[in-house]
C-alpha positions as CSV (number, residue, x, y, z in Angstrom):
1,X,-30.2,0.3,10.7
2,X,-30.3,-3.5,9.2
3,X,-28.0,-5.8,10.9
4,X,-24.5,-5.9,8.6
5,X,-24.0,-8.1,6.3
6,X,-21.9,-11.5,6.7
7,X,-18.3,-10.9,6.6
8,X,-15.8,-12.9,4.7
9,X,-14.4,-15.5,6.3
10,X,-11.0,-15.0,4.8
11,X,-8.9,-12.1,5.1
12,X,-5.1,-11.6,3.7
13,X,-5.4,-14.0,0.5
14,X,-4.5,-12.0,-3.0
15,X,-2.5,-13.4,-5.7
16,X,1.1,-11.6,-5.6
17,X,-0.2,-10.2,-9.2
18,X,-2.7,-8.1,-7.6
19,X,-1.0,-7.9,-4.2
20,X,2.1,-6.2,-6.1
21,X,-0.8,-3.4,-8.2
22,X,-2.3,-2.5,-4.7
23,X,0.9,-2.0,-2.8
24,X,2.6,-0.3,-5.7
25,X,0.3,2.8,-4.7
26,X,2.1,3.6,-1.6
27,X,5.3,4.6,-3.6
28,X,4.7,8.0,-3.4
29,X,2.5,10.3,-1.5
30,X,4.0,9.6,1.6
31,X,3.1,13.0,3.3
32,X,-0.7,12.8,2.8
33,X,-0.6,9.0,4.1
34,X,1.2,10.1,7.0
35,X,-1.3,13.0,8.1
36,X,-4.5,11.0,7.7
37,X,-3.4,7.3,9.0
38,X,-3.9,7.2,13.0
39,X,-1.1,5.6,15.4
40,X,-1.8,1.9,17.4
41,X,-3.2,2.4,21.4
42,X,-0.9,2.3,23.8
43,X,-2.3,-1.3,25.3
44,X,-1.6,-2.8,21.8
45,X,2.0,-1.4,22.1
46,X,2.0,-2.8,25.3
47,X,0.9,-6.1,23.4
48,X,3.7,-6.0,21.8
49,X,6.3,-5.1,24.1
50,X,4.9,-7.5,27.1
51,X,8.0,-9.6,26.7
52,X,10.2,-6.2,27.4
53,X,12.4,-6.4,23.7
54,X,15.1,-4.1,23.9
55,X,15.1,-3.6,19.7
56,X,13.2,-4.0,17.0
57,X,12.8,-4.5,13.3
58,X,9.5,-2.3,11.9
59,X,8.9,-3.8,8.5
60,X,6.5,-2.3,6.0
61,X,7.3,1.3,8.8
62,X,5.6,3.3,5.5
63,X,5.7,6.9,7.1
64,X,7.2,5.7,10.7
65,X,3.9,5.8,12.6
66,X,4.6,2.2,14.7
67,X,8.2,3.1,14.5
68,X,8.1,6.4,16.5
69,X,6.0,4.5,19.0
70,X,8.3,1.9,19.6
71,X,11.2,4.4,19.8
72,X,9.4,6.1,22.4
73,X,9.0,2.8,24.2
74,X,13.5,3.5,24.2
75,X,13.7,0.8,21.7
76,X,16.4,0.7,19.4
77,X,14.5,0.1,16.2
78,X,15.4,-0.2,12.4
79,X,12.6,0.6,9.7
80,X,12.4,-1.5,6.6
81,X,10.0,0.0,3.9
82,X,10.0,-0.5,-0.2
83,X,8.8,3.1,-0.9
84,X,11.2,5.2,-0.3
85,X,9.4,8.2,-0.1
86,X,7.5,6.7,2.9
87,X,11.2,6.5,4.4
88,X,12.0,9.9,3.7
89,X,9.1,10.9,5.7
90,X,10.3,8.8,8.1
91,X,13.8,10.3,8.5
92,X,12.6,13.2,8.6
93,X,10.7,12.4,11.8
94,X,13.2,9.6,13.4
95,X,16.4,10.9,11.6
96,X,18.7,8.6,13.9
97,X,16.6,5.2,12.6
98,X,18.7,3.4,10.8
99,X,16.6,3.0,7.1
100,X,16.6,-0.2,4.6
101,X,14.7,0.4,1.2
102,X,13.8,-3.0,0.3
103,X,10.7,-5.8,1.0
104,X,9.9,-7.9,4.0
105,X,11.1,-11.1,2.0
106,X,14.4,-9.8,1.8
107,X,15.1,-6.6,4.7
108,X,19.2,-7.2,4.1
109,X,19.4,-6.9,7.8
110,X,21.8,-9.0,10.0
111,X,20.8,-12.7,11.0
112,X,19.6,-13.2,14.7
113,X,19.9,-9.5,15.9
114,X,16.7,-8.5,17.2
115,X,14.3,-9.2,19.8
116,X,11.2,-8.0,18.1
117,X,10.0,-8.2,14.5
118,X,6.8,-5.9,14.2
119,X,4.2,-4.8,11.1
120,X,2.0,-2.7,11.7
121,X,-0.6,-2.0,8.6
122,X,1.9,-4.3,6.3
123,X,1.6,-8.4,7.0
124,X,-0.8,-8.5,3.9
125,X,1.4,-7.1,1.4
126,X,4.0,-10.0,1.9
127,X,4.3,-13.1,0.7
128,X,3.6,-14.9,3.8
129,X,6.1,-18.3,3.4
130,X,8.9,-15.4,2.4
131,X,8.3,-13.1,4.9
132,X,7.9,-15.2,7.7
133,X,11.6,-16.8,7.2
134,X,13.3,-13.6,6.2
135,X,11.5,-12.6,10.4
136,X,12.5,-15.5,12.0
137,X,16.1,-14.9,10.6
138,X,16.1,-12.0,11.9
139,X,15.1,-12.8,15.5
140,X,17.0,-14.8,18.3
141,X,15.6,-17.4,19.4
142,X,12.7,-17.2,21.2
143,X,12.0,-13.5,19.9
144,X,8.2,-12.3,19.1
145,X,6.6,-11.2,15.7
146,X,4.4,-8.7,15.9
147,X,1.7,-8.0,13.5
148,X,-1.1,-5.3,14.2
149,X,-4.1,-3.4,12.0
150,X,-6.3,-0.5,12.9
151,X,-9.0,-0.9,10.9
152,X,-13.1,0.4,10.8
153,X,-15.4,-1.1,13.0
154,X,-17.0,-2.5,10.5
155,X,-19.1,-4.6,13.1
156,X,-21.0,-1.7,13.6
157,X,-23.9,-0.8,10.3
158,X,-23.2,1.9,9.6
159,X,-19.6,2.1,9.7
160,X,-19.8,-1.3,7.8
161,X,-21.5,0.6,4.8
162,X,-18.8,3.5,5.2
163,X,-16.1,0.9,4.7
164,X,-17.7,-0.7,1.5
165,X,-18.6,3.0,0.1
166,X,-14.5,4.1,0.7
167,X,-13.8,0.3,-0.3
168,X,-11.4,-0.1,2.8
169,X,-9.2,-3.7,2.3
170,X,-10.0,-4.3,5.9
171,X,-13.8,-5.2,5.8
172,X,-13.0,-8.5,7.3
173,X,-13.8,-10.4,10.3
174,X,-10.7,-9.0,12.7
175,X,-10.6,-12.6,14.6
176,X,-9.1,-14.1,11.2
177,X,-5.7,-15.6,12.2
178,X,-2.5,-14.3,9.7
179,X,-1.1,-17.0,8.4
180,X,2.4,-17.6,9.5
181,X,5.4,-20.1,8.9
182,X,6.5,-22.8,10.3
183,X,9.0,-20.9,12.3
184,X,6.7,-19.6,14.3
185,X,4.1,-21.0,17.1
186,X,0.7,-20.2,17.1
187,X,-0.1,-16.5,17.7
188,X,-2.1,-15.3,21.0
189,X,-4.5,-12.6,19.6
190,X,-5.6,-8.9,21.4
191,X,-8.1,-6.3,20.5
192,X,-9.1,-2.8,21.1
193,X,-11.9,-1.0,20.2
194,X,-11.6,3.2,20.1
195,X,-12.8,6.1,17.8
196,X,-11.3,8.8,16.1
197,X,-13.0,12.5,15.3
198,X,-13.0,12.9,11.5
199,X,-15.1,15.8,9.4
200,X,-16.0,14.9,6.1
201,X,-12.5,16.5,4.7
202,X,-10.8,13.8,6.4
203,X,-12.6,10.9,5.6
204,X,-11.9,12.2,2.1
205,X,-8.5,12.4,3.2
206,X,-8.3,9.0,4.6
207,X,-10.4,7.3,1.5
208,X,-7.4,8.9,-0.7
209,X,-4.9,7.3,1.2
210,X,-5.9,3.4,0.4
211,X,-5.1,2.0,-2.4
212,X,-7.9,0.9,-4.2
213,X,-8.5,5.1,-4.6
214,X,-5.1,5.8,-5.5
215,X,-5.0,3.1,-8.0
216,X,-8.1,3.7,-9.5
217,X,-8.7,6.2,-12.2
218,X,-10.3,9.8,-12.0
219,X,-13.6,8.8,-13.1
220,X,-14.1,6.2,-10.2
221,X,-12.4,8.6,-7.9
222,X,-14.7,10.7,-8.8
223,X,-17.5,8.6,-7.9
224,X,-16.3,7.5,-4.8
225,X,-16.4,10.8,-3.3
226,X,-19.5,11.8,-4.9
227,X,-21.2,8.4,-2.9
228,X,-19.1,9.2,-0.1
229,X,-20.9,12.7,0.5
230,X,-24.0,11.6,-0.3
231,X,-23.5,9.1,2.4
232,X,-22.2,11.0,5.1
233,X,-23.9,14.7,4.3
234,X,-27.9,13.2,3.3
235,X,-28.3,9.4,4.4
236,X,-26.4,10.3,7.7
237,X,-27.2,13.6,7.9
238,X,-23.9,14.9,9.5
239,X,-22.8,18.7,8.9
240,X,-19.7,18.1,6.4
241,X,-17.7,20.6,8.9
242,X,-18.9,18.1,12.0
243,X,-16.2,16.0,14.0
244,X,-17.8,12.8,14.4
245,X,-16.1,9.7,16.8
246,X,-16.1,7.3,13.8
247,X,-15.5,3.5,15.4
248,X,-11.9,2.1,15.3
249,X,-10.5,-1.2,16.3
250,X,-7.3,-2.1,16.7
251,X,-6.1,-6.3,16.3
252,X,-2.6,-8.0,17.0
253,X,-1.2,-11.5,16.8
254,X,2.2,-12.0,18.5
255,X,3.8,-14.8,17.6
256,X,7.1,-16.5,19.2
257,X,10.1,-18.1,17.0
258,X,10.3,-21.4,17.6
259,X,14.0,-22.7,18.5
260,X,16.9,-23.7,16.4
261,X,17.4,-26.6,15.9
């Protein structure tokens, strides 16, 4: 296969306009986002935890897929999500988290009361200014934000043209720093590469769960998953019932809040 194409060299920039459309999608549908969307690899939970937090704030938690992880870590961990029908999934699954429906600008949770301050999947629906003071409120000094993506491999052809087909937000380079405020030091960076088994149900399932699909109407639906079969049933030639190990990668940034002054 041809060598992929260039990939942008900016990632997480989209006017709140059109950042607000996209992440309006997740506000219901919880249950099929939660099924489909995998968990983070235990090293990159180890990532985050490397400076041993005993609790946590997971902001934009959706269904509760990074927060069950940390709670298994025996964190003491609060879930801040604006959809509240991702949090009802989530209760349903960690009913002894404690809950806030509301946005990572403004969580309404208490000033310098957590070690930890993780996203996973969420730093680019935030306004980034915002969001990084309402985290470094929330932290003690010295805590860590945490912000982590599983996304394709798109570093790889043909998952590359997969990506563009499903038109996955994430076709980026991963190495693109976040950009954070000025409460917050420069970020180390880690990555994991991995693969998950999906038939062609599930990457159906999976192209249904982002939000340019649920925000777009049936007719480009539609098409999407017409171009998605022809893609993986006749260019690829995979059976449509086949598992196949379709390329992951997981990145983080951890970031430390600078000290009060």
């Amino acid at each position: 296969m041809s060598e992929i194409p260039s990939l942008p060299q900016r990632a997480f920039v989209v006017n709140a306009k059109r950042r607000d459309e996209l992440a309006s999608a997740f506000q219901s549908g919880a249950e099929s986002y939660d099924k489909i969307r995998p968990s983070y690899p235990e090293d990159a939970l180890d990532f985050a935890l490397q400076d041993q937090p005993t609790n946590a704030v997971d902001i934009g938690c959706g269904s509760g897929i990074f927060t069950e992880q940390l709670v298994a870590r025996g964190l003491d961990v609060s879930a801040v999500d604006p959809s509240a029908d991702m949090l009802t999934v989530l209760n349903k699954r960690l009913p002894n988290v404690l809950t806030m429906c509301a946005s990572g600008e403004a969580t309404g949770l208490g000033e310098n009361s957590v070690d930890l301050v993780t996203y996973a999947q969420a730093w680019h629906w935030v306004d980034h200014p915002k969001a990084s003071a309402e985290a470094a409120r929330l932290l003690h000094d010295r805590g860590w934000l945490t912000l982590l993506w599983n996304q394709l491999d798109v570093s790889i052809p043909w998952v590359h043209r997969l990506a563009r087909i499903m038109h996955a937000g994430d076709v980026h380079r991963p190495e693109l720093e976040p950009p954070l405020g000025r409460e917050f030091a420069k970020p180390e960076h880690g990555i994991w590469h991995w693969s998950m088994p999906l038939d062609f149900d599930e990457i159906i399932e999976l192209t249904k769960s982002r939000s340019y699909y649920r925000k777009s109407t049936p007719t480009i639906q539609a098409k999407v998953e017409a171009n998605l079969a022809w893609y993986w049933g006749e260019h690829l030639g995979y059976d449509l019932q086949e598992k196949v190990q379709v390329p992951y990668l997981t990145h983080a940034w951890r970031s430390r809040r600078r000290t009060r002054r």
